[in-house]
C-alpha positions in Angstrom: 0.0 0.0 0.0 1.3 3.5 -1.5 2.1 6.2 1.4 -0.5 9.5 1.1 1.0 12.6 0.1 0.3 15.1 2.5 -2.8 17.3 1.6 -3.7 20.7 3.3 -5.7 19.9 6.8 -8.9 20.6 5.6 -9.4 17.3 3.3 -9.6 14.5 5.1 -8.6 12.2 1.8 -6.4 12.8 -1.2 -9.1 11.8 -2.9 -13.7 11.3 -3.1 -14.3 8.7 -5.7 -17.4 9.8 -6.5 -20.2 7.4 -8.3 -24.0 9.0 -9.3 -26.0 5.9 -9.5 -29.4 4.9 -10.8 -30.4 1.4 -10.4 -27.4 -0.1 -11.4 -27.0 -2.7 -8.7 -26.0 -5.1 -11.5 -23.1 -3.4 -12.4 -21.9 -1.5 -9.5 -19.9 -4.2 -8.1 -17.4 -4.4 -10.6 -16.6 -0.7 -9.7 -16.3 -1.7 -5.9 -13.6 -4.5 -6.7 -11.8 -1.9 -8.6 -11.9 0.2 -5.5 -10.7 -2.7 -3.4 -7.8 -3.8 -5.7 -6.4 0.0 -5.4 -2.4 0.2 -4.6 -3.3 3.8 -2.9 -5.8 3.9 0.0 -6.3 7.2 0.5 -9.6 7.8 -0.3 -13.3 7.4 0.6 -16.1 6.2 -2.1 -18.8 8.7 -2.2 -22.0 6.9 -4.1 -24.8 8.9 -4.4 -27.7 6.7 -5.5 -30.5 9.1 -7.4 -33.9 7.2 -6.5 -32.8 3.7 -7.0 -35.6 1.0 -6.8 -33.6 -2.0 -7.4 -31.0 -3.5 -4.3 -28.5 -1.0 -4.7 -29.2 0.0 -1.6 -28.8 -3.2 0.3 -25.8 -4.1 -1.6 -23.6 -0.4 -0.9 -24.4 -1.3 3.0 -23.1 -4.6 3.0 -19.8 -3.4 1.2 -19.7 -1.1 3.6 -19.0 -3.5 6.4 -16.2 -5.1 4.6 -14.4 -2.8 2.8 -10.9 -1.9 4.1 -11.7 1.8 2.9 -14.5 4.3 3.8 -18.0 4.3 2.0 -20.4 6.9 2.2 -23.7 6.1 1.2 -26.4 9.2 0.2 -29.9 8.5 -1.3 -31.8 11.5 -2.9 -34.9 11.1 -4.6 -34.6 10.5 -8.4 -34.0 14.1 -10.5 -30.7 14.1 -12.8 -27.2 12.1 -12.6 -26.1 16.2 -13.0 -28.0 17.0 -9.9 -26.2 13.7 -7.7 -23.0 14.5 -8.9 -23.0 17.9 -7.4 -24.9 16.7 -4.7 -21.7 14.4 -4.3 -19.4 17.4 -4.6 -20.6 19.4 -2.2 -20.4 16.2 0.6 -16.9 15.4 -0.5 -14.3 15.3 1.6 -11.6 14.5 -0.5 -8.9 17.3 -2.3 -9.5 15.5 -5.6 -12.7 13.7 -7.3 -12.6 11.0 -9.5 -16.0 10.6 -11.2 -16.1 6.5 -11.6 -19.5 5.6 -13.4 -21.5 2.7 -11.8 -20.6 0.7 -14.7 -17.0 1.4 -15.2 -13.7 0.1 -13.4 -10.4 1.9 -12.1 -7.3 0.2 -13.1 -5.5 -0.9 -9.7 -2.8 1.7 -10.2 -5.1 4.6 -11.4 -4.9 6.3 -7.8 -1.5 6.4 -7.4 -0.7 7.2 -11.0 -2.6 10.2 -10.8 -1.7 11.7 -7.1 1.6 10.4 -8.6 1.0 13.8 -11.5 -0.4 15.9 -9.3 2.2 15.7 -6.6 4.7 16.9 -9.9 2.7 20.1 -10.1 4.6 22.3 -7.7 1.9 23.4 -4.5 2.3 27.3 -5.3 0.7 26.4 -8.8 -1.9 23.5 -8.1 -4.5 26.7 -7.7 -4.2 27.3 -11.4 -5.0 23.5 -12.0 -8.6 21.9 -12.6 -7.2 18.2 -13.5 -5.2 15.8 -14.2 -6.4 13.8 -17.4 -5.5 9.8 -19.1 -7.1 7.4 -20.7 -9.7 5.0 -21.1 -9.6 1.6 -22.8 -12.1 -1.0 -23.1 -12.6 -4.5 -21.4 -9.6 -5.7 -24.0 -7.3 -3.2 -23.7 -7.7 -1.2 -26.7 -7.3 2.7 -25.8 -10.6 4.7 -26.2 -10.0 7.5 -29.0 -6.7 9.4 -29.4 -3.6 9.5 -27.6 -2.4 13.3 -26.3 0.4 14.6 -28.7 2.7 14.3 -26.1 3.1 11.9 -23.0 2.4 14.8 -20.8 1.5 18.5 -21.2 -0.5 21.2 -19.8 -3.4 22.7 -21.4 -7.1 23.6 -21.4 -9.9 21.3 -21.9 -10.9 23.8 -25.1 -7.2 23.5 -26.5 -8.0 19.3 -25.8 -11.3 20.1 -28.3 -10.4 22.3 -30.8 -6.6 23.2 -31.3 -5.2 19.4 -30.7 -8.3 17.7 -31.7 -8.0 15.1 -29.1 -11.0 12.4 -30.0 -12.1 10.3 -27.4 -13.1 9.3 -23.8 -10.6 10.6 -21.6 -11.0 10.0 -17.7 -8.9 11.4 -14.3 -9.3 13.5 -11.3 -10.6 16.7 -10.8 -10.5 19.4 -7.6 -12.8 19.7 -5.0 -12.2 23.3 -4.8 -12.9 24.6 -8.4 -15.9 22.0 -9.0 -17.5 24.1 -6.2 -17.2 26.8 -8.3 -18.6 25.7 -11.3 -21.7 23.1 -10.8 -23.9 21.6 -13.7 -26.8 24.2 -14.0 -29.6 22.4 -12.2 -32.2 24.5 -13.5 -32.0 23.1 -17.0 -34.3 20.3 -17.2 -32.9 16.8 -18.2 -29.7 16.0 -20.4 -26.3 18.6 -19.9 -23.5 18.0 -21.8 -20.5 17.6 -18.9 -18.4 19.8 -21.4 -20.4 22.7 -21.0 -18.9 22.6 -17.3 -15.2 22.2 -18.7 -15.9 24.6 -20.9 -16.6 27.3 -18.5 -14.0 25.9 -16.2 -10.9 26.4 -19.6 -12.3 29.9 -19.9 -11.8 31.0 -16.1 -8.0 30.2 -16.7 -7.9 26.9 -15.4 -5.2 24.3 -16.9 -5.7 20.3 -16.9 -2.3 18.1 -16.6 -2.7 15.7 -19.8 -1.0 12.4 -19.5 -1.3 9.2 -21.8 -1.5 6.9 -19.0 -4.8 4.8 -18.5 -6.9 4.9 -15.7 -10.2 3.6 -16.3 -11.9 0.7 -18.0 -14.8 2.1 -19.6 -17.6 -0.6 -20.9 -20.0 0.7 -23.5 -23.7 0.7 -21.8 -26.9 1.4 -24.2 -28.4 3.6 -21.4 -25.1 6.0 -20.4 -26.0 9.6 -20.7 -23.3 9.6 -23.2 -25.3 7.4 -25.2 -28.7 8.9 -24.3 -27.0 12.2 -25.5 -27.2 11.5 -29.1 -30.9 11.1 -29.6 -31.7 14.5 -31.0 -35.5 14.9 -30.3 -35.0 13.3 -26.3 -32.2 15.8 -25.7 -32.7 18.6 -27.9 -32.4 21.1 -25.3 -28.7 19.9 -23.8 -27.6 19.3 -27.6 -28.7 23.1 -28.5 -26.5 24.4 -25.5 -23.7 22.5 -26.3 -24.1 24.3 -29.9 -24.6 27.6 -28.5 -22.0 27.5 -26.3 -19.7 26.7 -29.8 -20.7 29.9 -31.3 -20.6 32.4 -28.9 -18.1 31.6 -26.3 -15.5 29.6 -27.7 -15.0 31.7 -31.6 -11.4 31.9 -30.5 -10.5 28.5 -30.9 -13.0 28.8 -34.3 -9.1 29.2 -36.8 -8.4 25.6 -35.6 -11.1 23.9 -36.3 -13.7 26.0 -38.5 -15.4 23.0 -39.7 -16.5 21.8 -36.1 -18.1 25.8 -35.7 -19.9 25.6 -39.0 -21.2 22.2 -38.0 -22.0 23.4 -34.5 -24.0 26.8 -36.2 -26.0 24.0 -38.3 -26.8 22.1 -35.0 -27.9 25.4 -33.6 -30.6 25.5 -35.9 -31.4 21.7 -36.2 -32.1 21.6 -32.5 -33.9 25.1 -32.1 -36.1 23.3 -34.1 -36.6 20.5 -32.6 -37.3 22.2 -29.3 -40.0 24.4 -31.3 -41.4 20.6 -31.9 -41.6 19.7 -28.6 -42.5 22.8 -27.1 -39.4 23.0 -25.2 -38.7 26.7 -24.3 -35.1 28.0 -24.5 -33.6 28.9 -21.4 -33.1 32.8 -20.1 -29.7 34.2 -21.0 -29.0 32.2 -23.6 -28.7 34.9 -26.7 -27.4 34.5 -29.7 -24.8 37.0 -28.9 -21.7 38.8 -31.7 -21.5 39.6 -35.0 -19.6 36.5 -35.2 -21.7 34.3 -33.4 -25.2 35.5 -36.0 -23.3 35.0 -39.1 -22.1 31.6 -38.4 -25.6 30.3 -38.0 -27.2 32.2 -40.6 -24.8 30.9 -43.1 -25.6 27.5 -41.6 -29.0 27.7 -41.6 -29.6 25.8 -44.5 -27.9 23.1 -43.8 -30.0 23.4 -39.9 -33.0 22.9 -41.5 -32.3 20.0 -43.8 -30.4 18.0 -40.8 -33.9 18.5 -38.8 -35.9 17.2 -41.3 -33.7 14.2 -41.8 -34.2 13.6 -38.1 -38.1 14.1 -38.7 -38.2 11.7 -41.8 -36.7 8.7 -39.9 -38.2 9.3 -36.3 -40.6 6.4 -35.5 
């Protein structure tokens, strides 16, 4: 077992593995033996179960009694994996959070490895830090997506997206402090893209320590939010932010990848739409704000409208 680094006196771990759950009893043990096969102890496993009616319940108590690490168990009634996981942030107790899905493992050295990379950042810089990021592979060992141009860097999570062009699922830790700072909008009904919080979090100046090490095995699953996230008609509303959040806050990464923007300005339009459909209303503050911002989406228009009737022609 791995010594702890020392961390400041007001975390009582190094690190809150935290797990947003929703009747997933059938595949939340394979995270706990991940958790149990850990080189590095120090660290408490936060689940936060969102209205679970299956045994989940049962099953997080009895682990609770045997495992060689702390578990803290919180139920709330069901709303939105968004709304758990900053229900878990605000009870954690650890410096850093690693965000392990209920159906996903750690590999056994993925604690260390990453307290490992933080430790490296020197402690009068770690305030300008958000993360440290790897990478995920499947069940058979195949890396998820794109390796980081270099083994490891420091970066935004924007640069990751536009000016590197990183592909992928990409997995690691995250602080306490600055997740505080920045929770998933709660007052948006349903599906929110999670990079709509890094997002924010890359333009407030904070910088991510990329690494191409793997932590995390990630097992596809037909009801993820990932998944869930492509249906356009379901999850207009999420999808449209994400677009809108392209074109108006993040036009100065647009010389990198213009193509992405003149997609994202066609998705603008394709899910306005759709939300018209449904009768979903658009959020306040949400304008269609610049010159550069109303240009992009006019020309795109076109293109808007024939992706939304696409997704009208072959909806059930």
């Amino acid at each position: 077992m791995s010594k702890a680094f020392n961390v400041p006196e007001s975390w009582l771990y190094q690190f809150t593995v935290l797990t947003p759950t929703y009747n997933r009893a059938h595949t939340l043990e394979r995270a706990y033996q991940s958790l149990c096969l850990q080189s590095y102890q120090d660290f408490e496993w936060l689940v936060i179960d969102d209205g679970s009616t299956d045994n989940t319940r049962e099953r997080v108590l009895a682990w609770q009694q045997e495992a060689n690490f702390p578990i803290v168990y919180q139920w709330q009634a069901n709303q939105h994996k968004k709304t758990a996981f900053n229900h878990g942030v605000r009870l954690a107790q650890g410096e850093l959070i690693v965000a392990l899905d209920s159906d996903d493992t750690l590999e056994p050295n993925a604690l260390e490895q990453m307290a490992a990379v933080w430790r490296d950042i020197p402690q009068v810089q770690r305030h300008n830090y958000v993360a440290v990021t790897g990478l995920c592979q499947r069940p058979d060992g195949k890396v998820v997506g794109e390796l980081y141009p270099y083994d490891q860097f420091d970066a935004s999570s924007l640069d990751i997206n536009f000016k590197y062009a990183v592909k992928g699922e990409k997995f690691g830790c995250l602080s306490t402090a600055v997740l505080r700072q920045f929770p998933f909008p709660e007052h948006i009904d349903g599906f929110v893209p999670e990079s709509l919080v890094w997002r924010s979090i890359a333009r407030a100046g904070y910088l991510t320590r990329f690494v191409n090490q793997v932590y995390r095995v990630y097992y596809d699953s037909a009801d993820s939010l990932s998944e869930q996230g492509q249906n356009s008609t379901q999850h207009a509303l999420g999808l449209w932010l994400l677009a809108h959040d392209t074109v108006v806050n993040c036009l100065p990464w647009f010389r990198y990848q213009p193509k992405a923007f003149l997609m994202a300005a066609a998705r603008y339009t394709r899910f306005a739409l759709h939300m018209r459909h449904n009768k979903v209303p658009r959020p306040e503050g949400y304008l269609l704000k610049g010159v550069g911002a109303r240009a992009l989406v006019l020309l795109m228009w076109p293109v808007g409208v024939v992706l939304y009737i696409r997704d009208r022609l072959r909806a059930p």
